[in-house]
C-alpha positions, -999 to 999 in steps of 0.1 A, spaced: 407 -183 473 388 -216 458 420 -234 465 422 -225 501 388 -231 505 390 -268 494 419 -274 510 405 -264 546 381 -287 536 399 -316 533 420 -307 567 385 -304 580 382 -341 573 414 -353 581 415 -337 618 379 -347 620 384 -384 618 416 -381 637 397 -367 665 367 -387 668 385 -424 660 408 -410 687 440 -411 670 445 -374 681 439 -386 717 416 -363 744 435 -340 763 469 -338 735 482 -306 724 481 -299 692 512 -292 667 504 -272 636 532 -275 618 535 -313 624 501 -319 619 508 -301 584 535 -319 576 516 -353 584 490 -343 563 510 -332 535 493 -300 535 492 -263 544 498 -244 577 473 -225 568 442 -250 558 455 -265 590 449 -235 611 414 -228 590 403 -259 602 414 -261 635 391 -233 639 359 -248 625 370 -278 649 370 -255 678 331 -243 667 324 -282 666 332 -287 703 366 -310 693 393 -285 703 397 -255 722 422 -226 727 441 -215 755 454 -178 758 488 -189 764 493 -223 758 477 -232 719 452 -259 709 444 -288 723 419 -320 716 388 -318 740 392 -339 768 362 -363 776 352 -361 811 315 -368 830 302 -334 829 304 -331 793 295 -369 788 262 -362 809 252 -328 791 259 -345 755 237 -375 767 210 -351 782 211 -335 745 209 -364 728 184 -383 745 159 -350 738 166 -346 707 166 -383 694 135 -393 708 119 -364 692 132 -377 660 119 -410 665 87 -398 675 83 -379 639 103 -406 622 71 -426 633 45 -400 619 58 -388 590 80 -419 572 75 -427 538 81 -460 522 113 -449 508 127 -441 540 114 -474 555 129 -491 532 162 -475 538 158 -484 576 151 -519 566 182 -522 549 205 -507 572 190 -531 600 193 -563 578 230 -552 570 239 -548 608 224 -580 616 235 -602 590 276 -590 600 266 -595 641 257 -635 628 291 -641 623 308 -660 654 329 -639 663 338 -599 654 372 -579 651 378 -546 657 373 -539 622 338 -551 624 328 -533 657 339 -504 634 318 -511 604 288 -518 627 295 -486 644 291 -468 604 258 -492 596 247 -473 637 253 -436 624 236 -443 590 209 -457 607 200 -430 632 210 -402 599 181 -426 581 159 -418 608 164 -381 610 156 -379 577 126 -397 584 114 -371 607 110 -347 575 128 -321 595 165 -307 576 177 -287 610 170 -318 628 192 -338 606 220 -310 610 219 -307 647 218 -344 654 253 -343 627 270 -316 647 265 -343 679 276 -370 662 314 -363 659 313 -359 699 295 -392 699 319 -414 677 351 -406 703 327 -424 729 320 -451 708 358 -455 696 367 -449 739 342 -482 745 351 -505 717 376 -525 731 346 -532 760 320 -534 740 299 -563 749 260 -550 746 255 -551 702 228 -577 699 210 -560 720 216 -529 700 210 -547 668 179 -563 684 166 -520 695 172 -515 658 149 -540 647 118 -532 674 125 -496 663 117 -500 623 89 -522 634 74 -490 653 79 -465 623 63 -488 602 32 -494 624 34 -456 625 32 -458 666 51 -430 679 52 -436 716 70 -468 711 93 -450 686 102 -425 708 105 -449 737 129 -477 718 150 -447 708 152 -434 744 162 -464 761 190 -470 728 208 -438 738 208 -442 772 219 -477 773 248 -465 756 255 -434 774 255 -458 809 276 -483 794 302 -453 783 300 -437 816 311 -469 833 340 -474 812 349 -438 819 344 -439 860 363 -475 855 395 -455 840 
């Protein structure tokens, strides 16, 4: 039982970043067997995690024609930002109250290390990637900031849903310094311990990105 249980696990992770870094691509069917077979692993743990992928909002059932990757469409796009938005710049706003040293250190670093790899002239896909980890990192920092564990696990559950949007806009994206420059203002709030500017630097983050997405998407 242990051994299916880990193994699940680690088809949870597998499908999980094939999902969200779009290599199983919105909208595609999806193949047990083959997917077993590519992961050198069980139908089963494959089928186990398929499930918890369903609960996660990545794929979804059909009565008669299997699984398949969630597609990613305006509606959902607008209900994930509407989510997000609420529930960021509530964790900004506590993030702002409640931070200790410790964690503003943490932000501090994470912030230095995003701006030092945006200095260099010119950025590959590769880096876009790694500044899209030092992004997630950074808004898990703050989370834990706010002192609040469900916060931290809600804001987790969202972000698999948001990484497909930020692997859909990468080849367009042209709007990180000013990111970069957000990420800065917004450690410089949680120090001061000002949570109105927090909460509004974090607001205008998310839905910068959320516009930018949705023109990409209405573009395609």
């Amino acid at each position: 039982m242990e051994l299916i249980r880990v193994d699940t696990q680690r088809a949870y992770d597998l499908l999980w970043q094939k999902i969200t870094t779009l290599d199983l691509s919105p909208g595609s069917a999806i193949n047990n067997q083959q997917l077993a077979a590519e992961l050198n692993m069980s139908e089963t743990a494959v089928r186990e995690a398929l499930k918890l992928l369903v609960h996660d909002g990545l794929v979804f059932i059909t009565p008669r024609h299997g699984m398949y990757v969630v597609d990613i469409n305006l509606p959902d796009l607008a209900q994930l930002s509407e989510m997000r938005l609420a529930l960021e710049t509530l964790c900004a706003r506590m993030a702002a109250e409640r931070a200790t040293p410790d964690d503003v250190t943490v932000l501090d670093a994470l912030r230095r290390e995003a701006a030092e790899l945006y200095q260099q002239q010119t950025l590959s896909t590769a880096d876009k990637q790694r500044l899209f980890e030092i992004d997630h990192k950074f808004h898990q920092a703050i989370a834990r900031a706010a002192h609040n564990k469900y916060m931290v696990e809600v804001l987790e559950r969202f972000f698999g849903l948001s990484q497909r949007l930020w692997y859909l806009a990468l080849p367009h994206l042209g709007f990180l310094p000013s990111a970069v420059e957000e990420h800065f203002d917004l450690v410089e709030a949680i120090k001061a311990g000002n949570p109105a500017r927090a909460a509004d630097i974090m607001h205008h983050h998310v839905q910068d990105f959320y516009n930018k997405v949705q023109e990409i998407l209405e573009e395609q």
